[in-house]
RODO-2510 file (C-alpha; in nm, 4 decimals, decimal comma):
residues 409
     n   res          X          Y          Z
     1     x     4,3916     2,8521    12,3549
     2     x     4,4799     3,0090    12,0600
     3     x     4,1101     2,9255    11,8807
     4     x     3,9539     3,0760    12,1879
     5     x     4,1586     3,4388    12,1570
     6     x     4,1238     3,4707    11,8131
     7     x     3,7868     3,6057    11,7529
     8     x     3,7936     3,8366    12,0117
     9     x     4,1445     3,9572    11,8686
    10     x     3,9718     3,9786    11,5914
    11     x     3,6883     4,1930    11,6803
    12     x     3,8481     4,4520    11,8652
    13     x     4,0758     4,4818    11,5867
    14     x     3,8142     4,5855    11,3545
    15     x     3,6685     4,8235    11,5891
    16     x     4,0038     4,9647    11,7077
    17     x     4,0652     5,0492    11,3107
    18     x     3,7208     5,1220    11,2654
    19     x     3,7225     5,4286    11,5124
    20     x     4,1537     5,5126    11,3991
    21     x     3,9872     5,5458    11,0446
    22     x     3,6946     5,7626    11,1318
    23     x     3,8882     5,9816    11,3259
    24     x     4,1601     6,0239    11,0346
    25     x     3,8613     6,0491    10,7830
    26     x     3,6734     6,3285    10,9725
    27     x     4,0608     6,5179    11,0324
    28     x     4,0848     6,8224    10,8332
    29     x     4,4419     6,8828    10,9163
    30     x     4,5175     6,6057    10,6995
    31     x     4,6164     6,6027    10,3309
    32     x     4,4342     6,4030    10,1359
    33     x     4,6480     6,1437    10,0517
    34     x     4,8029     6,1269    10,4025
    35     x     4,4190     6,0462    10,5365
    36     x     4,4199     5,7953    10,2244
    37     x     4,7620     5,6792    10,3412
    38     x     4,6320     5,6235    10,6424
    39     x     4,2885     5,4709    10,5751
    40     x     4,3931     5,2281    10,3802
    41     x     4,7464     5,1302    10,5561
    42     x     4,6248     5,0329    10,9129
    43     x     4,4288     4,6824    10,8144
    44     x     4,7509     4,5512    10,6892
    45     x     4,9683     4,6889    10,9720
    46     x     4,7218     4,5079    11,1917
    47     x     4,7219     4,1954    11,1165
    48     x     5,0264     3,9354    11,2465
    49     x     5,1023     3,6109    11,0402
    50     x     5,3928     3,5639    11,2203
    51     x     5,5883     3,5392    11,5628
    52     x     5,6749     3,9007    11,5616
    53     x     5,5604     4,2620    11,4324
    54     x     5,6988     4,3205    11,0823
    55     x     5,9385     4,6418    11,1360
    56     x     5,7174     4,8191    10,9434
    57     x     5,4471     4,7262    11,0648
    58     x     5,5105     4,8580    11,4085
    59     x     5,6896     5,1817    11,2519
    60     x     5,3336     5,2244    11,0606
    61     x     5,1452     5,2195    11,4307
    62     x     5,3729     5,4339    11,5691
    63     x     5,3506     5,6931    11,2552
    64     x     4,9985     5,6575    11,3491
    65     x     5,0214     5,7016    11,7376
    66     x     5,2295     6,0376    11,6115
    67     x     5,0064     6,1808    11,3579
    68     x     4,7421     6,1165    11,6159
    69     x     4,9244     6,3189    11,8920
    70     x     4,9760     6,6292    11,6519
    71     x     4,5782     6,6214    11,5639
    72     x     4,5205     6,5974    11,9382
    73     x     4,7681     6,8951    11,9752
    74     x     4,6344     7,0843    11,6923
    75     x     4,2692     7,0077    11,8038
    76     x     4,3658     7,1524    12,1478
    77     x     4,5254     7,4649    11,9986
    78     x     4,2113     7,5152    11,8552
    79     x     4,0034     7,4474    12,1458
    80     x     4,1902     7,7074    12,3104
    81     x     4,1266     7,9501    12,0378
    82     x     3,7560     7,8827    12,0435
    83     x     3,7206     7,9537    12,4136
    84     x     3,8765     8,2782    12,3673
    85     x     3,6778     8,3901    12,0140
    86     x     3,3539     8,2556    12,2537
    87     x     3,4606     8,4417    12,5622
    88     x     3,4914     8,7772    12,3192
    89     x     3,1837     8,7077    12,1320
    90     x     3,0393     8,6525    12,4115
    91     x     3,1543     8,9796    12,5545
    92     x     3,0547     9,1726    12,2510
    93     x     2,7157     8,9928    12,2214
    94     x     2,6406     9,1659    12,5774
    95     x     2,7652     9,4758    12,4524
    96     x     2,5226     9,4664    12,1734
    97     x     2,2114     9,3833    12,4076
    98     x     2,3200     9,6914    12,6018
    99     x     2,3037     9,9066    12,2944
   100     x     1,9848     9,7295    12,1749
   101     x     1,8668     9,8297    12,5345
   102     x     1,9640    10,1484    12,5455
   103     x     1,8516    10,2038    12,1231
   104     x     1,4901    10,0544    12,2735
   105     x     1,5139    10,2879    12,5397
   106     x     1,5649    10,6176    12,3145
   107     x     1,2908    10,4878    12,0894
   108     x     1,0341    10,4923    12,3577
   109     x     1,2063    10,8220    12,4451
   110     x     1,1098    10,9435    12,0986
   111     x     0,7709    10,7950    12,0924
   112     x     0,7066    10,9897    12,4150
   113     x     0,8425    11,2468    12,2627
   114     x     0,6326    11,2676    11,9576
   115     x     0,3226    11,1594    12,1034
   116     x     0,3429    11,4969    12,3725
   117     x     0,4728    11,7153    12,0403
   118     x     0,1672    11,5978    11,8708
   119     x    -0,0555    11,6641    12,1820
   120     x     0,0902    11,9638    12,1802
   121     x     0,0204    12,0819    11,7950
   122     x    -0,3001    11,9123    11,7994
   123     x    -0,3754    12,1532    12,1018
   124     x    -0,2191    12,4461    11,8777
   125     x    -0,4254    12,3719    11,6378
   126     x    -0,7666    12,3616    11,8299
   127     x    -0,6489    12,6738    11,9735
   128     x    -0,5421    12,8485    11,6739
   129     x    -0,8810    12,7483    11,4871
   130     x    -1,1046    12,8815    11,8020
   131     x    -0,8906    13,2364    11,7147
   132     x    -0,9120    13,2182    11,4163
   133     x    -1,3097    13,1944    11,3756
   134     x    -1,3297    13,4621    11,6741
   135     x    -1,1340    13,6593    11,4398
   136     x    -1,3292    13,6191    11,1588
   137     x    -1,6385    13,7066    11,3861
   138     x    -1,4550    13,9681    11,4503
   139     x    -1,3552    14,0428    11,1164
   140     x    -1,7385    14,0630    11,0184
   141     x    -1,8326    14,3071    11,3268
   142     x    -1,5962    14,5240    11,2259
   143     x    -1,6885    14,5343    10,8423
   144     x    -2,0535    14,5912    11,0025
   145     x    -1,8973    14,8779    11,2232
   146     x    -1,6652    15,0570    10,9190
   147     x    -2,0001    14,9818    10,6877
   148     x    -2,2135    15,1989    10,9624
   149     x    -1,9085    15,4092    11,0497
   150     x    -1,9268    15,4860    10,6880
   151     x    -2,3227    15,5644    10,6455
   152     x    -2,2742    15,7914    10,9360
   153     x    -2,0043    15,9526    10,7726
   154     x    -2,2134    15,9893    10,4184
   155     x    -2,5007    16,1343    10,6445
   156     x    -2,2515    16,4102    10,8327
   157     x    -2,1247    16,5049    10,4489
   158     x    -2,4807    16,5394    10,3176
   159     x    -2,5842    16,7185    10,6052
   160     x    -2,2724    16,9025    10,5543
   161     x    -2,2766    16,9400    10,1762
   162     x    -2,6680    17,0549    10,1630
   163     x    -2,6070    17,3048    10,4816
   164     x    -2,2981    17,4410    10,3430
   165     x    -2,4014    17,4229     9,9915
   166     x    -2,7086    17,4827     9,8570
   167     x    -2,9016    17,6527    10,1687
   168     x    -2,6209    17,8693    10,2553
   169     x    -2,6136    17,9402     9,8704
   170     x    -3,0539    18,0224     9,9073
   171     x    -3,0152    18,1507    10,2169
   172     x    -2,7721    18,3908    10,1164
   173     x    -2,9545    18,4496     9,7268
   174     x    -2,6884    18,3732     9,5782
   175     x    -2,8501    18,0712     9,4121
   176     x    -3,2353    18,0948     9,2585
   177     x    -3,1535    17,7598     9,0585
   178     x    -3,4672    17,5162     9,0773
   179     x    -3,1553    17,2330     9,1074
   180     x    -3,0539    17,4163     9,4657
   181     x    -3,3991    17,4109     9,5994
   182     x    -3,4534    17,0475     9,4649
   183     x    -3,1542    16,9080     9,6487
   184     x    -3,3092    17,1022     9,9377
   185     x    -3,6114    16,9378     9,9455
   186     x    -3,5160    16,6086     9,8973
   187     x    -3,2510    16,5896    10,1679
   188     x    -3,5573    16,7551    10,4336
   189     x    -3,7665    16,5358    10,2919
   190     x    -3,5089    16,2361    10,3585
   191     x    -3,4422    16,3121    10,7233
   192     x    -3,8596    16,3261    10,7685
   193     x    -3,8845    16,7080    10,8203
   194     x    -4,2835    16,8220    10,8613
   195     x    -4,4594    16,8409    10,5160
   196     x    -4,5551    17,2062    10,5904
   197     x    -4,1900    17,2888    10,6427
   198     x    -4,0793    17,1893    10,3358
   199     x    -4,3391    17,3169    10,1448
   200     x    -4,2886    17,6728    10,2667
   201     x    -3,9188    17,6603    10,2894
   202     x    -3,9250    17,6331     9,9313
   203     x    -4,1548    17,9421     9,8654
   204     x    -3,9293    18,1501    10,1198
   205     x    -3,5803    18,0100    10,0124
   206     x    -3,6549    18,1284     9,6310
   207     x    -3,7617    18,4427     9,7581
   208     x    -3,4400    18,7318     9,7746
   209     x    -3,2972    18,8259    10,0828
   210     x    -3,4383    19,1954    10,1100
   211     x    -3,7978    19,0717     9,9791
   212     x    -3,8305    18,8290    10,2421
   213     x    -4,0799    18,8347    10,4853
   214     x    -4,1534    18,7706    10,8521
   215     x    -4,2611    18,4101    10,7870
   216     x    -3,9737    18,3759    10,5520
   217     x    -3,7273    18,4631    10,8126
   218     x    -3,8799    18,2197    11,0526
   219     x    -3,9315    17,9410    10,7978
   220     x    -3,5654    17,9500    10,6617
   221     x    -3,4539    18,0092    11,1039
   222     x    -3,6901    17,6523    11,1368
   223     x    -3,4779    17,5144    10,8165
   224     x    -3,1381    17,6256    10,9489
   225     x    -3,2144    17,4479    11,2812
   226     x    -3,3128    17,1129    11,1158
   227     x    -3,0446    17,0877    10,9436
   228     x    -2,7980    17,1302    11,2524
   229     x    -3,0297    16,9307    11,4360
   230     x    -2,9891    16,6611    11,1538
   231     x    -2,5848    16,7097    11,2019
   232     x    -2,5854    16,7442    11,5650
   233     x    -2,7404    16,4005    11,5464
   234     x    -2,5559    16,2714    11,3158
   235     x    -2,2235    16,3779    11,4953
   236     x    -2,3588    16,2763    11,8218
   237     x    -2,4542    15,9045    11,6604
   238     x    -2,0345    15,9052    11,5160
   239     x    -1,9468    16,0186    11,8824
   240     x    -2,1512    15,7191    12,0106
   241     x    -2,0100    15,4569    11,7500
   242     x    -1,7007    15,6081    11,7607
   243     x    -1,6579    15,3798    12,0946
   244     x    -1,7897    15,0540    11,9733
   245     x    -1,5517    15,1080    11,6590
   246     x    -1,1987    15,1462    11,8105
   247     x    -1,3154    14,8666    12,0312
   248     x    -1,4119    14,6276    11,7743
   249     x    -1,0831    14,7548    11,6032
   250     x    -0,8533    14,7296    11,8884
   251     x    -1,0363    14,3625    12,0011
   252     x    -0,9497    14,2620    11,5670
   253     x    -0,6127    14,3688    11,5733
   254     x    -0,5822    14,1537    11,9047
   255     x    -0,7144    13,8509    11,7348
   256     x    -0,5117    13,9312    11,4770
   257     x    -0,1532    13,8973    11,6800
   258     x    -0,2775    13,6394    11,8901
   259     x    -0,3935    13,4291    11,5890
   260     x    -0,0469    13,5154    11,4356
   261     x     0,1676    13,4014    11,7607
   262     x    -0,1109    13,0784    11,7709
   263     x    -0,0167    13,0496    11,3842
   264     x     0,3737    13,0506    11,4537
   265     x     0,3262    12,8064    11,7983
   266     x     0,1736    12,5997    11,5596
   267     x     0,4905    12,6512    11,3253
   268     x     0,6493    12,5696    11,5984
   269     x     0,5339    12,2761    11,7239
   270     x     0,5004    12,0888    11,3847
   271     x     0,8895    12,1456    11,2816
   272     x     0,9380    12,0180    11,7025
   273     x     0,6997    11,7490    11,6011
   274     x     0,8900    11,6554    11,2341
   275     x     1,2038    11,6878    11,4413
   276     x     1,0919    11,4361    11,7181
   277     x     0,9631    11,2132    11,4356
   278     x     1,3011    11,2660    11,2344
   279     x     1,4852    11,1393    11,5619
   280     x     1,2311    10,8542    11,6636
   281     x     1,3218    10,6805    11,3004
   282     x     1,6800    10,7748    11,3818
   283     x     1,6429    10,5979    11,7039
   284     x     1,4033    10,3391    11,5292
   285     x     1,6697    10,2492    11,3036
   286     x     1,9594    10,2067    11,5709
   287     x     1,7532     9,9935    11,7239
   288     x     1,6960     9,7970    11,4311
   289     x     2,0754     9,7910    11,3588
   290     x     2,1516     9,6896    11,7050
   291     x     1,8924     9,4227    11,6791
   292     x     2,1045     9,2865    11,3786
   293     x     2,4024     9,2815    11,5184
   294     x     2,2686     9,1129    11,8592
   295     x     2,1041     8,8406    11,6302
   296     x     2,4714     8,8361    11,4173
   297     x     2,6611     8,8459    11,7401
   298     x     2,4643     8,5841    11,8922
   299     x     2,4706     8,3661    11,5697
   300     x     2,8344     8,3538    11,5589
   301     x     2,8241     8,2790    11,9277
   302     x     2,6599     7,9497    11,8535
   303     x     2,8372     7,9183    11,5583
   304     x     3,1611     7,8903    11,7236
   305     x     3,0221     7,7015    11,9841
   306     x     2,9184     7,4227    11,7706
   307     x     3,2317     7,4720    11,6001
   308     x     3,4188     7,4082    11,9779
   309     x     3,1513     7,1016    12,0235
   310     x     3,2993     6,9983    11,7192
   311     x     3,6632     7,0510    11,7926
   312     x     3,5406     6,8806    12,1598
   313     x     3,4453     6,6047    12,0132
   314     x     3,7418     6,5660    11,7685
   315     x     3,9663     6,5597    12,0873
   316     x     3,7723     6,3266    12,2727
   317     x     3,8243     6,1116    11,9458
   318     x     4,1776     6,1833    11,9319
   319     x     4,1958     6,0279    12,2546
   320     x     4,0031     5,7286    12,2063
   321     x     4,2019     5,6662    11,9028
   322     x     4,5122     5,6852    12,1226
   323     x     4,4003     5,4470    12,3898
   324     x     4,2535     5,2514    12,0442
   325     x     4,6140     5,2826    11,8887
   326     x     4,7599     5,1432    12,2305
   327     x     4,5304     4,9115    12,2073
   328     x     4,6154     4,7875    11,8951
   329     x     4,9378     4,8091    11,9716
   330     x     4,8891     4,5799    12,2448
   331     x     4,6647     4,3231    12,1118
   332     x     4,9128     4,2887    11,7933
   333     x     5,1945     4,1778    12,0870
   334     x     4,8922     3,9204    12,2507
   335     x     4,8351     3,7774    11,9227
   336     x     5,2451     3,7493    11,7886
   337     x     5,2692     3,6384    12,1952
   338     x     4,9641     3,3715    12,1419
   339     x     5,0451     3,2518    11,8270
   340     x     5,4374     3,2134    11,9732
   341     x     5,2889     2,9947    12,2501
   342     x     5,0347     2,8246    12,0248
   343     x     5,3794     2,7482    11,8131
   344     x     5,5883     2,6229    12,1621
   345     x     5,2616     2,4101    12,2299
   346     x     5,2628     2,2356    11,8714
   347     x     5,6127     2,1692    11,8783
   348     x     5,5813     2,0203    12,1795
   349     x     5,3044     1,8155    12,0712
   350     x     5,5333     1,7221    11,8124
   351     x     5,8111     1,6143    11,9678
   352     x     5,5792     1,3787    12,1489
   353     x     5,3749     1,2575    11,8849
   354     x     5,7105     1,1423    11,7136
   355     x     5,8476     0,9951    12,0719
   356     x     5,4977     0,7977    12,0202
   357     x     5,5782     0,7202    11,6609
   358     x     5,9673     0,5812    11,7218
   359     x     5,7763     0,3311    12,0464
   360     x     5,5148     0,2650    11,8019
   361     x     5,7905     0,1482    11,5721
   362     x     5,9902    -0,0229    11,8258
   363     x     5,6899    -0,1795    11,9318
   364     x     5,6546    -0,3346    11,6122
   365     x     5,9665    -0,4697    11,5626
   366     x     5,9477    -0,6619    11,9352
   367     x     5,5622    -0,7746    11,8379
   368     x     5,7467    -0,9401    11,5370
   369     x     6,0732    -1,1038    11,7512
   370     x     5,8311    -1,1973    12,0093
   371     x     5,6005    -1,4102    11,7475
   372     x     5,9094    -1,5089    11,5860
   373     x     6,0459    -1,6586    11,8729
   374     x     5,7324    -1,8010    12,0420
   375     x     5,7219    -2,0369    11,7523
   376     x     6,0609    -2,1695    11,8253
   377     x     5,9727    -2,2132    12,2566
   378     x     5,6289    -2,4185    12,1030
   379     x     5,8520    -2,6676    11,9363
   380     x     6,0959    -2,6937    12,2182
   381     x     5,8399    -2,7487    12,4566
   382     x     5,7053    -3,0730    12,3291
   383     x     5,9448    -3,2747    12,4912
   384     x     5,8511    -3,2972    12,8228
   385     x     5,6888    -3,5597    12,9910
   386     x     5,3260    -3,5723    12,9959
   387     x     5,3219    -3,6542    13,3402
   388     x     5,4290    -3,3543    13,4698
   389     x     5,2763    -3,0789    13,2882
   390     x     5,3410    -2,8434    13,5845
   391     x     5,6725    -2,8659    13,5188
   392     x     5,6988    -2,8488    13,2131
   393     x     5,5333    -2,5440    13,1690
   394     x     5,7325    -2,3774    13,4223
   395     x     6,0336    -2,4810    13,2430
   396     x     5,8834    -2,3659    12,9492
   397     x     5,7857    -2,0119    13,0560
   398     x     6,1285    -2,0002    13,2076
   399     x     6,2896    -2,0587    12,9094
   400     x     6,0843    -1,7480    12,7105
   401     x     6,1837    -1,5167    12,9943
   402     x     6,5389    -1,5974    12,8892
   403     x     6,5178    -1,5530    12,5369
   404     x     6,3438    -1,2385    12,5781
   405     x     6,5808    -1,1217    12,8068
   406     x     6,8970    -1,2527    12,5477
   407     x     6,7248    -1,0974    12,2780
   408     x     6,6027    -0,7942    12,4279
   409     x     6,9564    -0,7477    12,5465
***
């Protein structure tokens, strides 16, 4: 019996210390030299070389069976704390997707935002330039207009200047200056008066006022009325463009304050549009933040639960090392309680083996009586008669019964 337990007892008290060890190996709420205490005192407090547990060797177990309930206690304890640092990570992980959401949300806000303020200055723009090259149309029509405005102007003041000047100056003979009747001619010749007008209002100009004649009279009368035809027309042509020039002037100046509000619209909507850019990378950047701390969040999450796998698995060691202690515990009492009957058994054995011996013995010593005395019944029993041998040997054997018997007694 005790050659069949042994090997099993043997086994599963290698693999009971086996796991004790790796449990008290991997336990961080250990010292050092209490895990080396440990590690290298439960082979010894294992093994039984004699009837009963050494004292110390079943205080060691228990020391064990205690240190292993605190690092199931302490491994619980921190279970517990795990769940709760998960539960709140947890918690604030959500709270972090919902900013991240809501950050994503204002950034497509923004990107609405500055897509429509763009729109909107690009439109600005396209507006402000179709102004602005109206205006400069504009701009040249009315240079055009002050240009003519002007000729018309220089026409009235050299119709003015040579009726005012040097006719009134001839007609009056105040003036017999070839310079006066020069001028003359050249301005009647410049607004296409008839040749034979000119040529004889400059014989009857140079003539004196009481010398002149009939024809004089009537050729300086035909001058006169040229030249107020002349400025009559001219007038009349400033009257007409008159018109046309406040309206091109009025229709500039309009351009003009449109293209300035279209110019400050577009003022407008770029500082909108830097704004709206301004608060998309604001937003763009709270997103990015909130992305962070989603991906931190969420990386301490699974940090902590591998950390509670861990601590999950450290309890569900703790526990098998318990049962393994037990275990140990209760194998070291099969083996002290089959080595105690292997002992019984081999005394017993004993006891009979040496009963064996002392018969053995005893059987000797009669072996040598009995040949010792069968040599003295052999003599004796060649006495009797030949003739009845029957007899004889029944007398014979009778007589070794009672010497057995007398010596035996």
């Amino acid at each position: 019996r005790q050659v069949a337990l042994e090997p099993q007892m043997v086994a599963t008290v290698a693999q009971d210390c086996e796991t004790l060890m790796r449990v008290f190996l991997n336990a961080d709420g250990l010292t050092r030299a209490a895990r080396q205490m440990m590690i290298d005192g439960l082979p010894p407090a294992t093994r039984v070389g004699t009837d009963k547990l050494h004292p110390l060797q079943g205080q060691f177990l228990a020391i064990a069976k205690e240190t292993l309930d605190e690092l199931k206690q302490d491994a619980e304890r921190r279970q517990s704390e795990h769940e709760g640092k998960s539960e709140s990570l947890t918690k604030q992980s959500e709270e972090c997707k919902a900013a991240r959401e809501a950050a994503t949300k204002k950034v497509e806000e923004a990107k609405l935002l500055v897509q429509e303020k763009t729109n909107e200055l690009n439109e600005c723009k396209k507006l402000t330039d179709e102004i602005e090259k109206e205006h400069e149309e504009m701009l040249k029509q009315k240079a055009e207009e002050d240009e003519r405005r002007a000729e018309l102007d220089t026409s009235k003041a050299a119709v003015t200047s040579i009726l005012e000047g040097p006719f009134q100056l001839l007609l009056e003979g105040k003036c017999d200056d070839d310079k006066s009747v020069t001028s003359l001619e050249a301005f009647l010749k410049e607004i296409h008066a008839e040749p034979t007008l000119i040529a004889a209002a400059v014989r009857a100009l140079v003539v004196k006022p009481d010398s002149r004649r009939e024809f004089d009279v009537l050729t300086i009368s035909c001058v006169k009325q040229a030249l107020e035809t002349q400025l009559n027309k001219v007038n009349a042509m400033i009257d007409d463009h008159q018109f046309k020039h406040r309206s091109v002037t009025a229709e500039q100046l309009g351009l003009w304050a449109l293209l300035d509000q279209e110019k400050a619209r577009v003022a407008a909507a770029r500082s909108s549009l830097v704004d709206a850019e301004v608060s998309m990378t604001i937003d763009e950047d709270s997103c990015k933040n909130a992305e962070k701390e989603v991906k931190a969040k969420s990386d301490a999450a699974s940090q902590q639960l591998c950390e509670k796998v861990i601590v999950d698995d450290m309890i569900v060691d703790v526990e098998i090392s318990l049962m393994t202690a037990q275990e140990l515990c209760n194998n070291a009492e099969k083996e002290v309680k089959a080595m105690s009957d292997a002992k019984s058994q081999q005394l017993c054995e004993k006891v009979i083996v040496d009963d064996m011996i002392r018969e053995i013995a005893g059987a000797h010593e009669a072996a040598a009586r009995l040949a010792a005395f069968n040599y003295e019944t052999v003599r004796l029993a060649a006495a009797p008669d030949a003739s009845a041998p029957e007899t004889a040997a029944a007398d014979a054997a009778g007589s070794v019964d009672v010497s057995m018997a007398a010596t035996m007694g």
